[in-house]
C-alpha positions in Angstrom: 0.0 0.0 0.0 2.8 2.3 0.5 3.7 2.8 -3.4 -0.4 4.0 -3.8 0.9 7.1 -1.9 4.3 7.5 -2.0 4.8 7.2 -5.9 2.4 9.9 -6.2 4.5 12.6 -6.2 3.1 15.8 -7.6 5.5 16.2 -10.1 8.4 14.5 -8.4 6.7 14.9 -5.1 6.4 12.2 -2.2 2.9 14.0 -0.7 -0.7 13.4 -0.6 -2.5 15.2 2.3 -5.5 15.1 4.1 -8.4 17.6 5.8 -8.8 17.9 10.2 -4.8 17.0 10.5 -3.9 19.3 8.0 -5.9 22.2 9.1 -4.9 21.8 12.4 -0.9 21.2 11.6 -1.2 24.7 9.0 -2.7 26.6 12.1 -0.3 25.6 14.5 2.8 26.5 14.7 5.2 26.7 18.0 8.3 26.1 18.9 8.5 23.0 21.8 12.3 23.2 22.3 13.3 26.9 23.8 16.6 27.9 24.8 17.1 28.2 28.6 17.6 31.7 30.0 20.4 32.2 33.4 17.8 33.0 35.9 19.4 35.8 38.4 19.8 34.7 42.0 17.0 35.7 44.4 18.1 37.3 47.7 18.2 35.6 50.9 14.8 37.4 52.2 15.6 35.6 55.9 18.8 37.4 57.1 18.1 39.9 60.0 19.7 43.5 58.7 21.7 44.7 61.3 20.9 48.6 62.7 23.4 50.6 65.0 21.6 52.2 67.9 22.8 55.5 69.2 23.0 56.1 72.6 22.0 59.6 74.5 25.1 60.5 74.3 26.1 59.7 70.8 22.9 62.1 70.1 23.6 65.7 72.8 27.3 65.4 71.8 28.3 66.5 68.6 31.0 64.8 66.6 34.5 65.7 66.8 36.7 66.2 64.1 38.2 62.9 64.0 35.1 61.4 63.7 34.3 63.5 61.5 36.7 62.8 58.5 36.4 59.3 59.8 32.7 59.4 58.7 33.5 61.0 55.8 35.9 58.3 54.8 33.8 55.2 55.6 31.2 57.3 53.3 33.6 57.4 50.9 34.5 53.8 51.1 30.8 52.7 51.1 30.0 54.3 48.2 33.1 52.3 46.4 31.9 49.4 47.5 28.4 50.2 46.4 29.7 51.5 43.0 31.6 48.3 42.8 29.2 46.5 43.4 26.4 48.1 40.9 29.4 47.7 38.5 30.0 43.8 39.1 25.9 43.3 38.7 25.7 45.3 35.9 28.8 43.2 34.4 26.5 40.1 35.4 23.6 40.9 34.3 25.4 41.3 30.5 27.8 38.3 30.9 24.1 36.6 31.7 22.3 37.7 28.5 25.5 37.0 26.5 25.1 33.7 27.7 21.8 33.5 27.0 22.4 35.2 23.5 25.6 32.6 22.4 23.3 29.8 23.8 20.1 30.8 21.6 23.0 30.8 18.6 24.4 27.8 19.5 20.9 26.2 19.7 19.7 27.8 15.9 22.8 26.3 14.4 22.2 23.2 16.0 18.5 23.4 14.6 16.5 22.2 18.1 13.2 23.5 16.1 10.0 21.2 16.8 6.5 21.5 15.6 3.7 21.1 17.7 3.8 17.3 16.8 7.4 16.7 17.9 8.5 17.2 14.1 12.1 18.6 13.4 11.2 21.5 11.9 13.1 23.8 9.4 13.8 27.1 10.7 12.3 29.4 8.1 8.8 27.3 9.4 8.6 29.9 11.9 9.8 32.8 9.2 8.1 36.0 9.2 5.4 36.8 6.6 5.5 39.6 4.1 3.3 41.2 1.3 4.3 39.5 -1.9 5.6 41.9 -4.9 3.2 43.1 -7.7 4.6 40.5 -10.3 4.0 37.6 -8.1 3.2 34.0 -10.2 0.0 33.1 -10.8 -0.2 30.4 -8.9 0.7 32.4 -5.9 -2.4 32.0 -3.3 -3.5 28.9 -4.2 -5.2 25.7 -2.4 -5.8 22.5 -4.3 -7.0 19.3 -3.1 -6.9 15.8 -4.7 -8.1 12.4 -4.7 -5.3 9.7 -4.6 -6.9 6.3 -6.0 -5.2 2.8 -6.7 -7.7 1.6 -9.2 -10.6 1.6 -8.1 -9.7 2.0 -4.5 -9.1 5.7 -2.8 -6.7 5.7 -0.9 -5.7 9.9 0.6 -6.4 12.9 0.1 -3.6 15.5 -1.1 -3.4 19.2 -0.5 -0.7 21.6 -1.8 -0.6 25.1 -0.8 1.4 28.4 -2.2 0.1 31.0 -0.4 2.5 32.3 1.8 5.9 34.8 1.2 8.3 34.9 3.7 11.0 36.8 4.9 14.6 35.5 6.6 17.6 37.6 6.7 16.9 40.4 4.4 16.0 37.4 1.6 11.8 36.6 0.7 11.1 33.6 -0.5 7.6 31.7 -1.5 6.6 29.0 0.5 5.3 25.7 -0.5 3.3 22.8 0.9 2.3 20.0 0.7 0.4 17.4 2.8 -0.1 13.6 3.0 -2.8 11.8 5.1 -4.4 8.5 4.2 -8.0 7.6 4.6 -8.6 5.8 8.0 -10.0 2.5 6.2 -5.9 2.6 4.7 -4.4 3.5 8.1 -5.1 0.6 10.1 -2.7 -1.1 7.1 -0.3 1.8 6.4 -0.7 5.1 7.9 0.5 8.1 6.1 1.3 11.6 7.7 3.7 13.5 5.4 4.9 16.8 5.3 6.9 18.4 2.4 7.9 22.2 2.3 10.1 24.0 -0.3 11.4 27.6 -0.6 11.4 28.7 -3.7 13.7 32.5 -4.6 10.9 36.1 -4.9 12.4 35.8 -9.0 11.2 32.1 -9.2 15.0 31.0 -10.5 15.8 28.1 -8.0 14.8 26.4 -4.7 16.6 28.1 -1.2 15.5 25.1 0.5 13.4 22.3 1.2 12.0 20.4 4.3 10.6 16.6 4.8 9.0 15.7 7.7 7.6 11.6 6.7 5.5 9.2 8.6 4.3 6.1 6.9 4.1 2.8 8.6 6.6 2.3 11.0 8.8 4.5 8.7 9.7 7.9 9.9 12.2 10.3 8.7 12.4 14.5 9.8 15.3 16.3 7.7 15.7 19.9 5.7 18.4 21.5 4.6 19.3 25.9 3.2 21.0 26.2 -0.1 24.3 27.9 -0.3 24.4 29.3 -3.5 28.1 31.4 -2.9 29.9 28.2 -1.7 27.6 25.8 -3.9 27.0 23.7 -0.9 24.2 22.7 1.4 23.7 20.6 4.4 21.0 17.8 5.4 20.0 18.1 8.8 18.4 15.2 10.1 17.6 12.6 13.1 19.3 9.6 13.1 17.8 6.0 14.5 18.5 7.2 17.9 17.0 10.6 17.9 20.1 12.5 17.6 20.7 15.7 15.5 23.1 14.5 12.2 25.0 17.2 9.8 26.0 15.4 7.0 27.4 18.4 4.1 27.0 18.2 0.4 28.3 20.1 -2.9 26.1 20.8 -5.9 27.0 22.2 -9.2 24.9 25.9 -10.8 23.2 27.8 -10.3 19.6 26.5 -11.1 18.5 24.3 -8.5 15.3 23.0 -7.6 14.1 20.4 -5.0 11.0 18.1 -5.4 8.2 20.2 -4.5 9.7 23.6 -6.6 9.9 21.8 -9.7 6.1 22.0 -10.2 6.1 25.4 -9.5 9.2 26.1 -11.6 7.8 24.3 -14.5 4.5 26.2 -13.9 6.3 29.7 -15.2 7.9 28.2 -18.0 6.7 28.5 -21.5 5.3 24.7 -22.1 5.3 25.0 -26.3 3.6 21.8 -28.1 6.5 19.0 -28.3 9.0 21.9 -26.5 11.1 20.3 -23.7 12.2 22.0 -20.2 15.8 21.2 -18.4 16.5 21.7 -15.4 18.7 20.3 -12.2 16.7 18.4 -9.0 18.9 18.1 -5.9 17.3 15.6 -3.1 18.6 14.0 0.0 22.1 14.2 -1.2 21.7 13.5 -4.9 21.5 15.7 -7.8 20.4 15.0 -11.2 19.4 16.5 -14.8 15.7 16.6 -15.3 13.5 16.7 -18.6 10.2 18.0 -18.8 8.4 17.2 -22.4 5.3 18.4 -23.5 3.2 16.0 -25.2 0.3 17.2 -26.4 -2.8 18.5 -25.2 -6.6 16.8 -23.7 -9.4 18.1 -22.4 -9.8 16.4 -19.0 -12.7 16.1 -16.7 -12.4 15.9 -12.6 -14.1 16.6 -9.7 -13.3 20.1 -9.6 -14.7 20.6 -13.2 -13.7 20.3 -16.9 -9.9 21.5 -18.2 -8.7 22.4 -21.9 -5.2 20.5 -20.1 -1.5 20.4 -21.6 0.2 17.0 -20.6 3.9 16.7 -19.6 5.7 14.1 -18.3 9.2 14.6 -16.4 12.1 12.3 -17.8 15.7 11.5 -16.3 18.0 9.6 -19.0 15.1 8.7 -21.1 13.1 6.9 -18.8 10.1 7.9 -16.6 10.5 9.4 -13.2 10.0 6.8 -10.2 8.7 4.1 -12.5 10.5 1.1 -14.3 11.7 1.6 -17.8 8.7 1.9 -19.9 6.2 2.9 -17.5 6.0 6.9 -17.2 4.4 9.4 -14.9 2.4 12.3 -16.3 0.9 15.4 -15.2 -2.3 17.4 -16.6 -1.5 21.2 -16.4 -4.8 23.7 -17.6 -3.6 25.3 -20.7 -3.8 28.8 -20.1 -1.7 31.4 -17.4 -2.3 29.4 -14.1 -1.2 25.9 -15.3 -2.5 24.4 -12.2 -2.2 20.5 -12.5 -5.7 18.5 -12.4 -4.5 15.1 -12.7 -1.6 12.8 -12.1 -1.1 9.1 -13.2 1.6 6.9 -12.8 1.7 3.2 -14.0 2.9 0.5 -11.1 3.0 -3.1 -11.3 -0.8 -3.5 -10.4 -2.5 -1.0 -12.3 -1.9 2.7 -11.8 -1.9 5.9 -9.2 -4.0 8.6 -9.8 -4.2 11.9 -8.9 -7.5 14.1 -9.4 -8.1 17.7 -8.0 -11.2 17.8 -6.3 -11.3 21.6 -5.0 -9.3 24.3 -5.8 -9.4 28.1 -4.6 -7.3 31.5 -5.3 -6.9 34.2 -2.7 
């Protein structure tokens, strides 16, 4: 049951999403794991001060001159000490929030970032919003929801979202989802609870990043990783068997990179002519290959959500289809006009085939 959902990918993708877990996971965000702040010492409320009593004489006789400048001395020397000591607080109080500061560093490099379902999240989950420019892509804003069916058997439901810009370190990027959740008549034999997000440049030219967060069955895997464009490098960022935070660093080549869940949207602003061809570079969990997109012809299509005039493209690497054996080939229903939203998926697998059919779709 696992290849119904998991060779669905839309275009490339390892998603299919459902409706409750997915509106509650989109409308939740926090993070679990917080740094710890140096909490200041309290004072010790139970010592007795200590107050010098003057005696009637101390009070009718007025001081001499000795004591006098002796007074004026232990003023003198008080006020040190209480200068000093203001000083060595105030030096405290900043060696505390440096502390604090380096230790919230040390804890963003080392990624301890959790959803509200225990997930290791990518940081930029938590990135600020910001208004979109006036040339965003058409598909900016969008909701769509599919069907996934084996046959004659539905399996999930599949949701992908692009409706969000964000904003990290001076950069804004579009940000992408996707969501997986089987039907509960398939998760009592596989469950399915997947997460993919991507990060896709304001210009549209290439992926910043991506982020997997995948439960199916008794399989289980969190990890994202930030493109490094200057250096060409990038790091995956993942838990290992035990639970443990693992760096493992990689090296791509160009500039024009894209991970799973971009390429739809990348291919989405190219010019698709009849029989044209797009090329472009994938890079996921630690690999990176060439990718062909050819455009096959055109087909009116009818869904769910309604009836499409449709372009059909299927992505190729070396000549053979994507995810399926030589022979076999997985292709992709795009509406032919400016939005180029997919309505329909179908892969073939070696009992029938996976399809994908949009069932609602909205525009902000």
């Amino acid at each position: 049951m696992k290849i119904i959902l998991a060779l669905l990918p839309f275009l490339f993708l390892n998603a299919c999403g459902g409706s409750s877990w997915i509106k509650q996971h989109t409308t939740s965000k926090e993070i679990v794991a917080e740094t710890q702040s140096v909490q200041p010492q309290e004072e010790d409320t139970n010592q007795t001060p200590v107050i010098e009593q003057k005696t009637e004489e101390d009070k009718t006789q007025p001081p001499s001159k000795e004591q006098t400048t002796t007074q004026k001395t232990t003023k003198k020397e008080t006020k040190a000490t209480t200068t000093t000591a203001t000083t060595d607080t105030q030096n405290t109080k900043k060696e505390e929030k440096t502390t604090t500061q380096e230790q919230k560093q040390i804890n963003e490099n080392e990624q301890i970032f959790l959803t509200s379902e225990n997930r290791l999240a990518h940081p930029w989950y938590y990135a600020k919003e910001t208004t979109p420019s006036e040339n965003k892509p058409k598909w900016f804003g969008e909701e769509l929801k599919f069907d996934i069916s084996w046959s004659f058997v539905t399996a999930g439901k599949a949701q992908l979202n692009s409706s969000k810009i964000v904003e990290t370190n001076g950069q804004k990027m579009y940000q992408l989802e996707a969501y997986a959740q089987s039907y509960p008549v398939i998760d009592a034999m596989f469950k399915v609870r997947d997460i993919n997000m991507s990060w896709i440049a304001e210009d549209l030219s290439h992926s910043t990043g991506y982020w997997q967060s995948v439960k199916e069955g008794s399989y289980a895997r969190d990890e994202w990783l930030i493109f490094d464009y200057k250096n060409h490098t990038y790091t995956i960022h993942k838990k290992d068997k035990k639970g443990n935070l693992e760096h493992k660093p990689h090296t791509f080549e160009g500039n024009t990179i894209v991970d799973m869940l971009s390429s739809l949207y990348f291919v989405r602003n190219q010019e698709l002519p009849l029989k044209g061809e797009v090329y472009f570079d994938i890079v996921n969990r630690g690999d990176q290959y060439p990718l062909k997109v050819v455009v096959l012809g055109r087909e009116k299509v009818k869904v769910k959500a309604g009836k499409f005039d449709c372009i059909v493209v299927e992505p190729m690497i070396s000549g053979e289809g994507i995810f399926v054996s030589k022979g076999k080939s997985l292709k992709v229903w795009l509406t032919d006009d400016e939005y180029k939203m997919p309505v329909k998926m179908a892969v073939e697998v070696f009992i029938g085939s996976v399809k994908a059919e949009l069932t609602e779709y909205s525009r902000k």
